[in-house]
ROKOL-540995 format. One line per field, with one value per residue (C-alpha): residue number from 0; residue in three letters; z, x, y. Coordinates in nm, 2 decimals. Layout:
N
resi: (NUM  ...)
resn: (ALA  ...)
up: (Z  ...)
east: (X  ...)
north: (Y  ...)
This chain:
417
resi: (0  1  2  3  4  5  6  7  8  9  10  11  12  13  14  15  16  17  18  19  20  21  22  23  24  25  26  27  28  29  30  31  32  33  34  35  36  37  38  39  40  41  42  43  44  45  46  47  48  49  50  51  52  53  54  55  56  57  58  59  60  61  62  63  64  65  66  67  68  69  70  71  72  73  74  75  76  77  78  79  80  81  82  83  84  85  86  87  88  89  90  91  92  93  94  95  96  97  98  99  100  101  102  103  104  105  106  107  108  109  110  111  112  113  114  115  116  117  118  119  120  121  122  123  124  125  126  127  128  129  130  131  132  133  134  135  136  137  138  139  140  141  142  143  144  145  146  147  148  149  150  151  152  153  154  155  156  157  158  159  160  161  162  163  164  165  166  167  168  169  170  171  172  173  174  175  176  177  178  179  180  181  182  183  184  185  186  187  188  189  190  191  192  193  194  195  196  197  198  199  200  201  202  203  204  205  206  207  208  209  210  211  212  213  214  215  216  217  218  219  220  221  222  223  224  225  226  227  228  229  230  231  232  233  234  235  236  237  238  239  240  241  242  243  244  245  246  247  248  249  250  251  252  253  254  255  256  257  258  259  260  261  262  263  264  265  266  267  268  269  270  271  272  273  274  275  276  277  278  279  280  281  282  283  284  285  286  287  288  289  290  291  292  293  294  295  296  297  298  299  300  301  302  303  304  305  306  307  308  309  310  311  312  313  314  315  316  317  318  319  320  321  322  323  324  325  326  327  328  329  330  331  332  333  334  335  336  337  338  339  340  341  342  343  344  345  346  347  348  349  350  351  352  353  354  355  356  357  358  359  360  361  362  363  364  365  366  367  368  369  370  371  372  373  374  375  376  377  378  379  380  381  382  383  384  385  386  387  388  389  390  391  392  393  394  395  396  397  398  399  400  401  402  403  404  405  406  407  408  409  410  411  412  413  414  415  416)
resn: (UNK  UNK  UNK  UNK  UNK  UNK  UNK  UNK  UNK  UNK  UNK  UNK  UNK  UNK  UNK  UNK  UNK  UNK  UNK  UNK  UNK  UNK  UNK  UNK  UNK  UNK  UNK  UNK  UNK  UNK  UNK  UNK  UNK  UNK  UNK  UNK  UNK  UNK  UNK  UNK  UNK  UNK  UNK  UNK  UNK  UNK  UNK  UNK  UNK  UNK  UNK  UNK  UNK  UNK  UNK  UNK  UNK  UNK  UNK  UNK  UNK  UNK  UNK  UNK  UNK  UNK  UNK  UNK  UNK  UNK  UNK  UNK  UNK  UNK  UNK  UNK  UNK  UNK  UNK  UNK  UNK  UNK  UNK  UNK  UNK  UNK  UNK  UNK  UNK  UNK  UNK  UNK  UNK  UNK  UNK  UNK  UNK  UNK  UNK  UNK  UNK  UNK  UNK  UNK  UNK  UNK  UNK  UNK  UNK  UNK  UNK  UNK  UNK  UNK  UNK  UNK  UNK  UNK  UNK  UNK  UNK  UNK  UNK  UNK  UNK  UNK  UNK  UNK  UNK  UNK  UNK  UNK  UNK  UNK  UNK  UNK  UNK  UNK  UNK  UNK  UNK  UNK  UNK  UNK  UNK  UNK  UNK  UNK  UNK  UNK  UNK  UNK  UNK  UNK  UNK  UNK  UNK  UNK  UNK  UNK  UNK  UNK  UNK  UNK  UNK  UNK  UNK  UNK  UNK  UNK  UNK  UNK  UNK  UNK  UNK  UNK  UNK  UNK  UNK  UNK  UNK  UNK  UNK  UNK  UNK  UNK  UNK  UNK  UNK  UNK  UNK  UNK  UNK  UNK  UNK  UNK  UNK  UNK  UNK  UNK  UNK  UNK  UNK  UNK  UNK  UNK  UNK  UNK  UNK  UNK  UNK  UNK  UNK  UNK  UNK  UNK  UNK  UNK  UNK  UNK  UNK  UNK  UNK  UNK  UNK  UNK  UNK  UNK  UNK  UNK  UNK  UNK  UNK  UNK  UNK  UNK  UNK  UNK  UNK  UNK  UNK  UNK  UNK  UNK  UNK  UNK  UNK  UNK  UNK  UNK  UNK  UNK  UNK  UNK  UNK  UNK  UNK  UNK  UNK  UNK  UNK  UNK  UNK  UNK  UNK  UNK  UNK  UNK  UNK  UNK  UNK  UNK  UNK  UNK  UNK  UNK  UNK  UNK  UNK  UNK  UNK  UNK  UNK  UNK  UNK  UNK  UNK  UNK  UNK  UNK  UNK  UNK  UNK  UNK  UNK  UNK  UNK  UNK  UNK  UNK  UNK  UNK  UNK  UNK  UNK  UNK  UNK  UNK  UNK  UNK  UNK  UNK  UNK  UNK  UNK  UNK  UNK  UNK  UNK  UNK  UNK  UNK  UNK  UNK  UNK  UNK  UNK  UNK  UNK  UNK  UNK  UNK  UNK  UNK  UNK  UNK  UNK  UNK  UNK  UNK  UNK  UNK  UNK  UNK  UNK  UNK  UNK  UNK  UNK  UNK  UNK  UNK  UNK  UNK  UNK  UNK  UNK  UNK  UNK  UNK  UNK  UNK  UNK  UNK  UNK  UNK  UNK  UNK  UNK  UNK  UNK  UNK  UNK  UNK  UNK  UNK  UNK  UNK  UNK  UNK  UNK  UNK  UNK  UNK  UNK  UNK  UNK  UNK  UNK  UNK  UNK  UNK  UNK  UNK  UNK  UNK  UNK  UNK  UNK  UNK  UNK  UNK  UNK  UNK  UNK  UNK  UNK  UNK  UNK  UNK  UNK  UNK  UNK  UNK  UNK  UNK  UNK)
up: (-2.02  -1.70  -1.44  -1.26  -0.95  -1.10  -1.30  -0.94  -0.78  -1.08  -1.07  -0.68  -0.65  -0.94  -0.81  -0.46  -0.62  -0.85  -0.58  -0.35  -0.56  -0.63  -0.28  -0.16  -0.38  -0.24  0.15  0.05  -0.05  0.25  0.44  0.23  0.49  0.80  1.01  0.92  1.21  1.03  0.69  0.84  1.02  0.72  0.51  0.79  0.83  0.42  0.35  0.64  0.61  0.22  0.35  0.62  0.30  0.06  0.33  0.44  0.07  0.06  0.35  0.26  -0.12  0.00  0.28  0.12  0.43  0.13  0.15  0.47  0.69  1.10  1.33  1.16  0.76  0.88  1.01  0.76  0.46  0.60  0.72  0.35  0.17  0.35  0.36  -0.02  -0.10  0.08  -0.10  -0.38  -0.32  -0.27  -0.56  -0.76  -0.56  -0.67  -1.05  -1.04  -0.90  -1.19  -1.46  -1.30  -1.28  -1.65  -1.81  -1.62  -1.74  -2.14  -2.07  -2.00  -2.27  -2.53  -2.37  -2.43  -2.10  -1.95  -1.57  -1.31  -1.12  -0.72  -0.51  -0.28  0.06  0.22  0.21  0.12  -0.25  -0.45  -0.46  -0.05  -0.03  -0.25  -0.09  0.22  0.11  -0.06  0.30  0.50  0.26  0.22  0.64  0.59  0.39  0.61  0.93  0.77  0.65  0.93  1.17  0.89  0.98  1.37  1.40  1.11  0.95  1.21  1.31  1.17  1.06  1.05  0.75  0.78  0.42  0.41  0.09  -0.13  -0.40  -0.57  -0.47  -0.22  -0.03  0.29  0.48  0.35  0.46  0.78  0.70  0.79  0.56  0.67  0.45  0.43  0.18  0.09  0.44  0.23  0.58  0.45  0.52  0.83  1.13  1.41  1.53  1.85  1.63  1.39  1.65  1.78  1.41  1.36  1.69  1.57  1.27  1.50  1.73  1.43  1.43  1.04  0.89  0.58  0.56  0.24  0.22  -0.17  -0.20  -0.12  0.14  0.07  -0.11  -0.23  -0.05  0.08  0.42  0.46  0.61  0.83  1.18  1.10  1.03  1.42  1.42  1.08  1.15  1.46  1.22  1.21  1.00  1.04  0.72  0.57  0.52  0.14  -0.02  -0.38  -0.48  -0.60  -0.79  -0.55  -0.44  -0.74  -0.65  -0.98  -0.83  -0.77  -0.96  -0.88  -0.92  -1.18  -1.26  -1.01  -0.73  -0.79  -0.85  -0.48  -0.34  -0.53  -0.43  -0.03  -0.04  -0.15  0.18  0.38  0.27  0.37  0.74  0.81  0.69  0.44  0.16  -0.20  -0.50  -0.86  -1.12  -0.89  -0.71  -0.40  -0.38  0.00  0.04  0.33  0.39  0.03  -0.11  -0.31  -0.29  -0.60  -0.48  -0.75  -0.65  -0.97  -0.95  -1.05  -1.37  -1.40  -1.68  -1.69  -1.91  -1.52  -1.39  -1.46  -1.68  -1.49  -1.37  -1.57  -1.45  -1.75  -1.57  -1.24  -1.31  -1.49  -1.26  -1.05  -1.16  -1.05  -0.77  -0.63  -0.64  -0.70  -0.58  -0.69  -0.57  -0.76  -0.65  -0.90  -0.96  -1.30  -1.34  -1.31  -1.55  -1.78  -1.77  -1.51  -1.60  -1.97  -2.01  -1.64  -1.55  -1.31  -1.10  -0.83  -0.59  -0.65  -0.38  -0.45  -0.31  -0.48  -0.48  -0.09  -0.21  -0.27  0.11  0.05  0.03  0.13  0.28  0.43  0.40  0.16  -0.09  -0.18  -0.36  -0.35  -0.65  -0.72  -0.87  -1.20  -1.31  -1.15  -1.15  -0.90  -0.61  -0.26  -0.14  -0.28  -0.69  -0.85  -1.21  -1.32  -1.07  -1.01  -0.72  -0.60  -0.34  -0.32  0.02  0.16  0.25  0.55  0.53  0.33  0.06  -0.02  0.20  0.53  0.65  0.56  0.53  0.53  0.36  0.65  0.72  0.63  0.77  0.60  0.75  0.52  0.61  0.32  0.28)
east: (2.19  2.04  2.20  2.10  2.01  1.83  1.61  1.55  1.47  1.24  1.05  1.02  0.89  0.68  0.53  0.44  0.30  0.06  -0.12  -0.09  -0.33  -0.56  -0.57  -0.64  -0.94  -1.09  -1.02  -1.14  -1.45  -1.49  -1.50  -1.70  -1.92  -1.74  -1.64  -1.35  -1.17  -1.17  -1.09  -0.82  -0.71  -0.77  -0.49  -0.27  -0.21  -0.19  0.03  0.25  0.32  0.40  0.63  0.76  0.86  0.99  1.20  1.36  1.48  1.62  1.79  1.91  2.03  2.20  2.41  2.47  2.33  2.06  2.31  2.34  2.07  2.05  1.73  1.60  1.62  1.50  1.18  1.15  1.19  0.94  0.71  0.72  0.68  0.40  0.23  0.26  0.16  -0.16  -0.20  -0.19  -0.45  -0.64  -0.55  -0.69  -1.06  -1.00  -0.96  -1.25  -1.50  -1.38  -1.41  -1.75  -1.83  -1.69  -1.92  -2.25  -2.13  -2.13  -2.44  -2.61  -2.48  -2.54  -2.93  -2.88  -3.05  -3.05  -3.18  -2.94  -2.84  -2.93  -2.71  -2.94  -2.91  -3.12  -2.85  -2.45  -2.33  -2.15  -1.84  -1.86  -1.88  -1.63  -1.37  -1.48  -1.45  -1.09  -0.95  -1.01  -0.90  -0.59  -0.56  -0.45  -0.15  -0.03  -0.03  0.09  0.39  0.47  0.43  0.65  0.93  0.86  0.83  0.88  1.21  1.46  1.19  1.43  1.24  1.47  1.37  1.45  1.48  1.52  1.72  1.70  1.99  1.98  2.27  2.38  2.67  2.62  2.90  2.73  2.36  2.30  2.51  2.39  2.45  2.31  2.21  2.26  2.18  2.08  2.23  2.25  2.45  2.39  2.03  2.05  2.04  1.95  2.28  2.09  1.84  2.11  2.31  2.00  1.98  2.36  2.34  2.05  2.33  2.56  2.33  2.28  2.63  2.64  2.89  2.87  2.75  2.69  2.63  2.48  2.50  2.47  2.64  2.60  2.42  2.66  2.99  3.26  3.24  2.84  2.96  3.20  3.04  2.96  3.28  3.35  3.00  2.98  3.32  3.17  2.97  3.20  3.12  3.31  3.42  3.40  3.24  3.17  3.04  2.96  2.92  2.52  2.42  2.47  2.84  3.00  2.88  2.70  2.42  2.63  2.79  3.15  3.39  3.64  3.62  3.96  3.74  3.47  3.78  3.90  3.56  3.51  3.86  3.78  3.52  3.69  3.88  3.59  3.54  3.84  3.87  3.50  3.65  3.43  3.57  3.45  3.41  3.41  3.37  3.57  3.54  3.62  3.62  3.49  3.59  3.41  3.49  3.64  3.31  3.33  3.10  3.20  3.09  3.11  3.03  3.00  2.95  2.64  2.42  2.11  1.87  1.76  1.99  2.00  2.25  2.56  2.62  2.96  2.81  3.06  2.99  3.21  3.47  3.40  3.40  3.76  3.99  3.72  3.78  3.48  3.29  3.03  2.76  2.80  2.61  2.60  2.61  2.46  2.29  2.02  1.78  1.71  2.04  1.90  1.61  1.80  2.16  2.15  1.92  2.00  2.36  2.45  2.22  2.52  2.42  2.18  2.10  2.17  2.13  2.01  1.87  1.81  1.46  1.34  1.01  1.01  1.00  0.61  0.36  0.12  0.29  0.11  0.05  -0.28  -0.16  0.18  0.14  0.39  0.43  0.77  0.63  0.52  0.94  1.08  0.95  1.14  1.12  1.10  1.17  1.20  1.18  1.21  1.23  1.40  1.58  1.72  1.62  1.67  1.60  1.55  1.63  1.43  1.70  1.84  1.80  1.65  1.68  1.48  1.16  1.33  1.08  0.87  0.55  0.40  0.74  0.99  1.37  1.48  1.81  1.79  1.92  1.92  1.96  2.10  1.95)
north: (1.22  1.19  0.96  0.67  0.84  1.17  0.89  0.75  1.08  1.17  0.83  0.85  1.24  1.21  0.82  1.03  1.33  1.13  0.90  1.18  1.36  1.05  0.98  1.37  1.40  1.07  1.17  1.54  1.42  1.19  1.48  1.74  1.78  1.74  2.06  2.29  2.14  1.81  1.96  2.10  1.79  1.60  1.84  1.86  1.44  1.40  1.65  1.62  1.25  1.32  1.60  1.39  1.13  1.39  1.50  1.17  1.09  1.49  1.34  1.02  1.11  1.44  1.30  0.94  0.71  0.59  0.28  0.22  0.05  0.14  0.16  0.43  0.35  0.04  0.23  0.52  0.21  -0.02  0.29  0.42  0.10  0.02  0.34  0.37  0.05  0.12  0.46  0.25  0.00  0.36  0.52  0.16  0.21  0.58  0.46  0.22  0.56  0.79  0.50  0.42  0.81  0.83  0.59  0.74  1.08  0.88  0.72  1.05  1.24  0.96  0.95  1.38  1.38  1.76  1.69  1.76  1.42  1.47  1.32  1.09  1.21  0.97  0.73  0.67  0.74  0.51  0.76  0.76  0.37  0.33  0.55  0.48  0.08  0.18  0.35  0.02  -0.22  -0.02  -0.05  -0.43  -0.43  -0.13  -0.33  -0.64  -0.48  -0.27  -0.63  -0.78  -0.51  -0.54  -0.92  -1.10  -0.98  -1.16  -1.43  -1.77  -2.06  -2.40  -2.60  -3.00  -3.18  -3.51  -3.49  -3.83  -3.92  -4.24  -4.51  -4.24  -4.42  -4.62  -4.38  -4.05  -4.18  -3.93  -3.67  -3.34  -3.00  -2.67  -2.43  -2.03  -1.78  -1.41  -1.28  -0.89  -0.76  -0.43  -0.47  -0.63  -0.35  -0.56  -0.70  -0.91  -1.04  -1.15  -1.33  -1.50  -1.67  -1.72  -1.94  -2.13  -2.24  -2.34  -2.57  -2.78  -2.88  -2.93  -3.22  -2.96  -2.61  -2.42  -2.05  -1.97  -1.63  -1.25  -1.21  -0.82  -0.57  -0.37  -0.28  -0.54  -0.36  -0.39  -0.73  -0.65  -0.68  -1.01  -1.17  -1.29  -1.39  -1.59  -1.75  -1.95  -2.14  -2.47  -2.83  -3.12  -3.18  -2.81  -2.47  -2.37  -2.04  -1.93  -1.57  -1.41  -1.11  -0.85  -1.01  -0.83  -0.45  -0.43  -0.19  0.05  0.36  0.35  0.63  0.36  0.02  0.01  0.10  -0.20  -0.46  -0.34  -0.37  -0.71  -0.81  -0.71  -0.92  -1.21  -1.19  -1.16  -1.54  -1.66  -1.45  -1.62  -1.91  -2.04  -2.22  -1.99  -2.19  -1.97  -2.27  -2.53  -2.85  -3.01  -3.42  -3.50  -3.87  -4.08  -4.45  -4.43  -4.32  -3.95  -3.67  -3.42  -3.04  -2.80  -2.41  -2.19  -1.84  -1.63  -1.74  -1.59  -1.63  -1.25  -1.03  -0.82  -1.09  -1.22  -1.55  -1.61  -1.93  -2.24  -2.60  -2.77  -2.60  -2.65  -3.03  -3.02  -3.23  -3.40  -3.76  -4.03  -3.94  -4.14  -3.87  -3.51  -3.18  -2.78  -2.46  -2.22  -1.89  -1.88  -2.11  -2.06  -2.20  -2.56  -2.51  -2.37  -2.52  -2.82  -3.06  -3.02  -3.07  -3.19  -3.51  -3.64  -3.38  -3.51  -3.18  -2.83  -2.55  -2.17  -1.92  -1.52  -1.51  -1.45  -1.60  -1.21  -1.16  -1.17  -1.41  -1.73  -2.05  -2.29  -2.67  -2.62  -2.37  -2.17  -1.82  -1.52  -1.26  -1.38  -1.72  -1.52  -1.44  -1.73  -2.12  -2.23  -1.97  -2.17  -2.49  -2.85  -2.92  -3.27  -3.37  -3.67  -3.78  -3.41  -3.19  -2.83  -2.64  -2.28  -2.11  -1.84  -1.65  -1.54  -1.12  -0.89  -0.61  -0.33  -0.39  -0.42  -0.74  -1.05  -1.07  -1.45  -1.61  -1.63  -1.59  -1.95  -2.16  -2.53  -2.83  -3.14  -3.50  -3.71  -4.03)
């Protein structure tokens, strides 16, 4: 049986080969009757940059830095994505030429026509204005996602809510609770940048401040460097966390199921030496001026059979008593449409992050799009139904495409009211 990682390796050599191929037959014939000296050229640039990516994966699997991001992963990830998603959009124009091609070669056979087609050389072919069309649309996603490593993966946006709850107490009216989520540390190579955002937290000066989520990719120490740094983030009345998806190292093959429990365990403690308060299935009662806010955290519940259901809010509720109004933390979103505003109608807000609005998208104040919005309903921003609300957080980092590209790095700071 193969393993997770030769599966991987298979998939990735075999994905470059293939639309290396589509796209060298297109550029070939782009340059058919250019001079050797472009020919050559032409061969030279394709084939190095696929050798120059074969090469940094034989790099990355063989000495085991594929899980750890620095300056250059972060360039040789974003440089690859970006280059192969343009080779894609190629290879598609490709497709549509051959399919076109396919059905003229039919038409003349079924019309048993014997002439030799001419290529017109007065003018452009459809082949040449095809590829030629295919190679400059394939331009714009390459720059957008390089500029989306470059500018937009550390470029914070702060988010104000003004977050409305029915009969919300007089004495919590004005409170302030800031918002974190998705930081994946292991992704995040840019320690300046980092600190840049983290200070934008602290000038907010929270009452509350939730963090909902991945803090990591993988690996308990993926978040080290940021413990000083995350521990200056300081609320009035407290600092909570719930664990997402990626917080339980499931991604990973481990050498025993004792190793994982040590890596989970680890990073239980990097909670408590930042500080923050982690909720799995509990509650905290807040009182102010005798009124009661009920906070229940609950730990990862996803609706795909990929994720965890560890996610319990009967639970976290045991012990809470009567609470004036009550609020959830819960990394996945799907958790409200599919558990929350079923069986918990008490529950007036819920926070969650996970998505990233897929790190990739259209967000303006005339119309929202990103790919994401085709697994997951709720994937960015504010939701109301019945009284209920959630918001989805942007996230803070990344994973796997080291940038953004049109959906920002989000910090939230909500006003109740």
């Amino acid at each position: 049986m193969k393993s997770p990682l030769l599966n991987t390796i298979v998939f990735v050599f075999g994905f470059i080969l293939i639309t290396d191929l589509f796209t060298w037959r297109a550029i070939r014939y782009l340059v058919r009757n250019k001079s050797k000296f472009w020919k050559r050229g032409a061969a030279m640039f394709h084939f190095g940059l696929t050798l120059l990516v074969l090469s940094g994966f034989a790099y990355f699997f063989s000495n085991g830095s594929a899980e750890k991001y620095d300056s250059f992963r972060t360039f040789f990830s974003g440089f690859v994505m970006a280059f192969y998603t343009s080779k894609i959009i190629f290879t598609v124009f490709v497709l549509f030429e051959d399919i076109l091609g396919f059905f003229e070669w039919m038409t003349e056979k079924y019309r048993k026509r014997t002439d030799k087609i001419v290529e017109n050389k007065g003018g452009i072919s459809r082949a040449d204005f095809i590829y030629s069309a295919g190679a400059v649309t394939a331009l714009a996603p390459f720059y957008l996602m390089m500029r989306g490593v470059y500018k937009s993966a550390y470029d914070y946006q702060v988010h104000t809510v003004k977050l409305e709850i029915p009969g919300l107490p007089k004495a919590w009216r004005g409170k302030r609770i800031v918002q974190l989520s998705d930081i994946h540390a292991g992704s995040l190579a840019d320690t300046d940048a980092v600190a840049k955002g983290i200070q934008l937290v602290k000038d907010l000066k929270p009452d509350l401040f939730f963090f909902t989520g991945d803090l990591v990719n993988n690996f308990a120490w993926e978040a080290r460097e940021m413990v000083d740094m995350l521990r200056g983030i300081k609320a009035d009345i407290g600092t909570y966390s719930v664990l997402g998806n990626h917080d339980y190292g499931l991604y990973h093959q481990w050498d025993s199921k004792a190793e994982m429990h040590a890596n989970f365990d680890a990073l239980i403690n990097t909670h408590k030496e930042i500080g923050w308060t982690l909720m799995r299935n509990e509650n905290e009662v807040i009182e102010i001026g005798g009124k009661k806010l009920g906070l229940l955290g609950v730990e990862n519940w996803g609706h795909s059979k990929r994720f965890p259901k560890l996610g319990d809010i009967d639970k976290a509720k045991k012990g809470m008593g009567e609470v004036d109004f009550k609020l959830l933390m819960s990394h996945d979103p799907s958790h409200w449409e599919a558990v929350v505003k079923s069986q918990h109608p008490d529950i007036a807000a819920t926070f969650s992050g996970h998505t990233h609005g897929a790190q990739l998208g259209i967000e303006n104040k005339f119309f929202k799009w990103s790919p994401v919005q085709y697994i997951y309903k709720h994937w960015a921003g504010m939701y109301e139904d019945q009284g209920q609300q959630l918001y989805v957080n942007r996230g803070f980092g990344f994973i796997g495409y080291p940038g953004r590209v049109g959906i920002l790095p989000e910090i939230t700071v909500f006003e109740l009211a």
